[in-house]
Every structure is written in structure tokens, then in C-alpha cells.
Backbone as a chain_set.jsonl record, in Angstrom:
{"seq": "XXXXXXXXXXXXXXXXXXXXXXXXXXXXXXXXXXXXXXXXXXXXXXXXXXXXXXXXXXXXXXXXXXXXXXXXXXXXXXXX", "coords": {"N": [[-21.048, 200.777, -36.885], [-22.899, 198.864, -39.857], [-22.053, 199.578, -42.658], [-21.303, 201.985, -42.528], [-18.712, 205.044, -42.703], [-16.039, 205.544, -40.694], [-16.038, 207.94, -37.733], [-15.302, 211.303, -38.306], [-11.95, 211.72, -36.703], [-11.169, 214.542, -36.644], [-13.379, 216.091, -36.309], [-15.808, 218.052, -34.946], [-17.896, 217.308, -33.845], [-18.62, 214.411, -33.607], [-20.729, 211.996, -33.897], [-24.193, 211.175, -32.641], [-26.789, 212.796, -33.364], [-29.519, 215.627, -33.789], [-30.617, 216.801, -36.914], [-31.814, 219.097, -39.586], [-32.628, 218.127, -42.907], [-32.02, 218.547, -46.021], [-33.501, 217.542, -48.351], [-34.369, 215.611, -51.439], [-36.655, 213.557, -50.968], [-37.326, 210.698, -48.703], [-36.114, 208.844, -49.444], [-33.17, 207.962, -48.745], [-30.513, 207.049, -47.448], [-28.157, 208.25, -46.086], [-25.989, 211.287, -46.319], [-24.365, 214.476, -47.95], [-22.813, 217.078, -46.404], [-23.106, 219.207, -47.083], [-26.41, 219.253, -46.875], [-27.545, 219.116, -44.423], [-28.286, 220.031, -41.747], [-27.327, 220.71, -38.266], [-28.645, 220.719, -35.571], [-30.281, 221.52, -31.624], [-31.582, 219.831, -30.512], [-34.16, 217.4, -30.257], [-36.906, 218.444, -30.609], [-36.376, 220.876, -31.422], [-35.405, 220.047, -34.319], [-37.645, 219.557, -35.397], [-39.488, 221.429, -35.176], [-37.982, 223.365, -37.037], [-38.078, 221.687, -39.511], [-39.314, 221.38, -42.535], [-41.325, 220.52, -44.415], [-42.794, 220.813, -46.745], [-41.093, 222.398, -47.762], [-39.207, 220.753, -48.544], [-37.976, 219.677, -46.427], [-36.206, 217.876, -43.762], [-36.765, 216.508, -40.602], [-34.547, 215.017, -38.385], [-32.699, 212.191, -37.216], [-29.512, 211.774, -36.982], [-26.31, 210.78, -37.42], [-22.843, 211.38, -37.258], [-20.828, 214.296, -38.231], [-18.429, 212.004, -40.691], [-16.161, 211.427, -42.612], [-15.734, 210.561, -46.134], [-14.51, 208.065, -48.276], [-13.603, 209.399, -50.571], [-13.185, 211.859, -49.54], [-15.179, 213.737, -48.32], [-17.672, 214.982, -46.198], [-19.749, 213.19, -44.57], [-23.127, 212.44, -43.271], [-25.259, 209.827, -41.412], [-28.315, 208.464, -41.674], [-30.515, 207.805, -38.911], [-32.765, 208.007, -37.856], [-35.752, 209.192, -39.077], [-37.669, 211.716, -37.717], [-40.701, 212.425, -36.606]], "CA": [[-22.262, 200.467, -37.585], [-21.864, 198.683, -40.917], [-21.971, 200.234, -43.836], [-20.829, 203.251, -42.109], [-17.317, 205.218, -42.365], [-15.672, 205.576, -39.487], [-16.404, 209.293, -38.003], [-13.659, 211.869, -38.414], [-11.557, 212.302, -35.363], [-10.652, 215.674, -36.47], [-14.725, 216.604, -36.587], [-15.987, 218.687, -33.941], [-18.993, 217.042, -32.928], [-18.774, 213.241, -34.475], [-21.993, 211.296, -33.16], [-25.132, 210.834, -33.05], [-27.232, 214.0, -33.483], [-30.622, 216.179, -34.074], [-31.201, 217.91, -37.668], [-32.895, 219.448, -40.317], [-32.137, 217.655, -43.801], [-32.332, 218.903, -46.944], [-33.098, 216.044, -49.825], [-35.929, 215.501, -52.508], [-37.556, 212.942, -50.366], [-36.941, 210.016, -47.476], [-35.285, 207.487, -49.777], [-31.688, 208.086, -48.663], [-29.448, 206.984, -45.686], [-26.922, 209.375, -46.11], [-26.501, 213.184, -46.877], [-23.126, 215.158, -47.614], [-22.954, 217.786, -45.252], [-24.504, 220.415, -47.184], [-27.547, 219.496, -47.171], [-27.364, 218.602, -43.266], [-28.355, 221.817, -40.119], [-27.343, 220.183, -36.983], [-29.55, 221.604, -34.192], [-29.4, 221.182, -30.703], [-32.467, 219.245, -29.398], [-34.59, 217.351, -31.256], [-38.131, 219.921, -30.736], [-35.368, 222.356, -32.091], [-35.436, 219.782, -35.679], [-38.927, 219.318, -35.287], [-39.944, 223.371, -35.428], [-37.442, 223.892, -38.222], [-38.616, 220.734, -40.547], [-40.329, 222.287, -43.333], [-41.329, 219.222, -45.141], [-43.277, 221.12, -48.307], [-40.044, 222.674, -48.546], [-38.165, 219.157, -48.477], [-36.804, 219.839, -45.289], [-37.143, 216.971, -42.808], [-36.144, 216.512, -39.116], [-34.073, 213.549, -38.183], [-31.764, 211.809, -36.46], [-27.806, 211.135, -37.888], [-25.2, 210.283, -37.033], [-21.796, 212.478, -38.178], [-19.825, 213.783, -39.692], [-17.745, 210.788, -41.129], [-15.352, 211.441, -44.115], [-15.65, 209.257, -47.093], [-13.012, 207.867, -49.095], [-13.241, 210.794, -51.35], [-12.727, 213.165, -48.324], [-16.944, 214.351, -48.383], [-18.163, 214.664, -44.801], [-21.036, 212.358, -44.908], [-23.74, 212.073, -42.336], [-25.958, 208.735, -41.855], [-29.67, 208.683, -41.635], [-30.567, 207.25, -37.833], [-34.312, 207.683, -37.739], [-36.41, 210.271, -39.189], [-38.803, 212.179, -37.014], [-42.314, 212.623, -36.516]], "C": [[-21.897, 199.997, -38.994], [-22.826, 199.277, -41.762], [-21.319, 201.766, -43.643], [-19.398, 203.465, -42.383], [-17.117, 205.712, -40.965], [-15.877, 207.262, -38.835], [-14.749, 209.631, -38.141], [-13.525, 212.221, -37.081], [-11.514, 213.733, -35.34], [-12.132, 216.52, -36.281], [-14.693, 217.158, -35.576], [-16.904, 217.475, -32.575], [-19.981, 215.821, -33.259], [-19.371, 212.459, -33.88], [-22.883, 211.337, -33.564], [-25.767, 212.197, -32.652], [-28.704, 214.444, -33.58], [-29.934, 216.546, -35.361], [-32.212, 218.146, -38.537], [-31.761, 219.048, -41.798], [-33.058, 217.831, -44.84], [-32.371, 218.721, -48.115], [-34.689, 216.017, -50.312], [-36.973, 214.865, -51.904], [-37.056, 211.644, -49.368], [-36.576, 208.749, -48.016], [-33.771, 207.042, -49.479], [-31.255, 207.806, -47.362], [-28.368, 207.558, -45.857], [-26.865, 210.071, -46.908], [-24.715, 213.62, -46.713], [-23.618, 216.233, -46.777], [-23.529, 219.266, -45.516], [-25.782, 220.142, -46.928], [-28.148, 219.249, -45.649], [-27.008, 219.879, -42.181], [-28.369, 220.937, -39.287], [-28.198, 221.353, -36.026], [-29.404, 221.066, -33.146], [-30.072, 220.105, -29.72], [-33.3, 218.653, -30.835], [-36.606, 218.412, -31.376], [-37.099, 220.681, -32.11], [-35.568, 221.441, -33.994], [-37.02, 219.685, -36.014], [-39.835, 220.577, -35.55], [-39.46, 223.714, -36.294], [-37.906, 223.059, -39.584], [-40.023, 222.112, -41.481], [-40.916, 220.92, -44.68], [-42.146, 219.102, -47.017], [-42.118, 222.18, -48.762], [-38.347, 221.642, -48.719], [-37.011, 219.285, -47.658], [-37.095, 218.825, -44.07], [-36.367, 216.596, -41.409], [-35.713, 214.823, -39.175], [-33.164, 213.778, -37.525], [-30.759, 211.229, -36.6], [-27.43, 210.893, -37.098], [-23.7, 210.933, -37.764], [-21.014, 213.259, -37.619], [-18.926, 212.352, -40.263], [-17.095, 211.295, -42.437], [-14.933, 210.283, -44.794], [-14.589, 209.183, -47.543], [-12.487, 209.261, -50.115], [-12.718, 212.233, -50.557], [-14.182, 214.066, -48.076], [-16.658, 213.818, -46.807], [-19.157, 214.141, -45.11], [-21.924, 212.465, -43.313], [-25.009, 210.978, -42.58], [-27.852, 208.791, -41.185], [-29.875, 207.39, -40.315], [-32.077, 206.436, -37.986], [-34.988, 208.744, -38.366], [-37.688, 210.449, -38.371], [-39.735, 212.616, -37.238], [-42.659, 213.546, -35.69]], "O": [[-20.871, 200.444, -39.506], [-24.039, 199.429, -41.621], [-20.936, 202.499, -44.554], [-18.671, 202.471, -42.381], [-17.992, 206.21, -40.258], [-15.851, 208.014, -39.809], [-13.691, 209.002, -38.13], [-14.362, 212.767, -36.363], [-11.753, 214.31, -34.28], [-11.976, 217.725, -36.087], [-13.648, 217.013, -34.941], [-16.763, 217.091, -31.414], [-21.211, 215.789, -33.284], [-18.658, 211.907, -33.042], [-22.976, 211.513, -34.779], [-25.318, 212.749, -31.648], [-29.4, 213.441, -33.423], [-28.714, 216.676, -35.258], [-33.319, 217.618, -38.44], [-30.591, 219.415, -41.903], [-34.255, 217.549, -44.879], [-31.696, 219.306, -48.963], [-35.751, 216.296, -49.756], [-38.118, 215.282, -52.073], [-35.832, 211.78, -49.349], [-36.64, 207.706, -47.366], [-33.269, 205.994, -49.884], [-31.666, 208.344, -46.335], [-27.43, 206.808, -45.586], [-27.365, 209.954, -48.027], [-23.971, 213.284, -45.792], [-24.808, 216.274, -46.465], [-24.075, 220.101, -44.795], [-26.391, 221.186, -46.694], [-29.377, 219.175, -45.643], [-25.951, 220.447, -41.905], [-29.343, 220.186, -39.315], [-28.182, 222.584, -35.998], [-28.595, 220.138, -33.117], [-29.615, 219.619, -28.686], [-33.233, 219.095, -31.982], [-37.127, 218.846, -32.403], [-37.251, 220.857, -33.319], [-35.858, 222.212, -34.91], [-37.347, 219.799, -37.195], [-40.891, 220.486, -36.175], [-40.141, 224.556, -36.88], [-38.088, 223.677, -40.633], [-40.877, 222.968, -41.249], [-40.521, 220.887, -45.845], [-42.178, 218.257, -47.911], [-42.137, 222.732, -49.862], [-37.141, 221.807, -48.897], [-35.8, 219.15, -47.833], [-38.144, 218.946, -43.437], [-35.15, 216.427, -41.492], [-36.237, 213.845, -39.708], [-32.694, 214.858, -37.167], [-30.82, 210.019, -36.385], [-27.969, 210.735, -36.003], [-23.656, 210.854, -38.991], [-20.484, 212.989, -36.541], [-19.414, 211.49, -39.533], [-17.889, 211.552, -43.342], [-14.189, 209.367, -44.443], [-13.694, 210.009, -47.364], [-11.409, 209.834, -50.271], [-12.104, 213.235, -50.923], [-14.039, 215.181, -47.575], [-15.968, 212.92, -46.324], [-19.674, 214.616, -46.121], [-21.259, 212.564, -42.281], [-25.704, 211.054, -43.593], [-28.182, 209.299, -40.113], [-29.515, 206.236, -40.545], [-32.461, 205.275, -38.123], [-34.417, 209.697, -37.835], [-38.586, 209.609, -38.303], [-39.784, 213.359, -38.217], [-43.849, 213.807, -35.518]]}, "num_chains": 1, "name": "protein.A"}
């Protein structure tokens, strides 16, 4: 994908994903990995989204390690 880094081989579980993301608001395509709860379905991000506590369900893509060595994950789709 471009603009993307490549994922990390050494990651566990480097793809495309469910979570719950934890950012000021839905201007961003990519999140270091704190702020990033993989879950296992997307219902499962969808029940945890807390969105008046700027928590919002979506769909990444990740881990990926940047040049700096940050795990990064990339903003797919956000869910409804």
C-alpha cells in the first residue's frame, strides 16, 4: 500500500485487523501502537468504541515499524 511501511516480519500478527483507537479525533491515518487495542472481531471494536471518550472502532492494518523503530498501525476504514 503506498505510503505504508512495510509490516514487521518479526510482529506477531502483521495485517489487516479490528480495533479500538485511541486519538483526539478522526483526522489521522496512522497511530503508534499505544494508542491501538487490537480485538478480535469487528462487533468486539464496535462494543468497546467509546467515542465521548475518544475511543473509536476501526479497521488497520499492523503493526509496521517505522524508520525510527515505532510500531505504527495504518488507518483502513473507521467503523460505524
Amino acid at each position: 500500500m503506498k505510503g505504508m511501511v512495510p509490516p514487521d516480519k518479526a510482529g506477531k500478527a502483521s495485517g489487516q485487523c479490528y480495533a479500538v483507537v485511541h486519538v483526539p479525533g478522526k483526522n489521522r491515518n496512522r497511530f503508534s501502537a499505544g494508542a491501538v487495542k487490537v480485538v478480535q472481531d469487528r462487533a468486539a471494536a464496535l462494543a468497546t468504541a467509546s467515542p465521548d471518550n475518544q475511543k473509536y472502532a476501526a479497521l488497520v492494518h499492523g503493526p509496521s515499524k517505522s524508520s525510527e523503530g515505532q510500531l505504527l498501525y495504518y488507518l483502513l476504514d473507521w467503523l460505524e
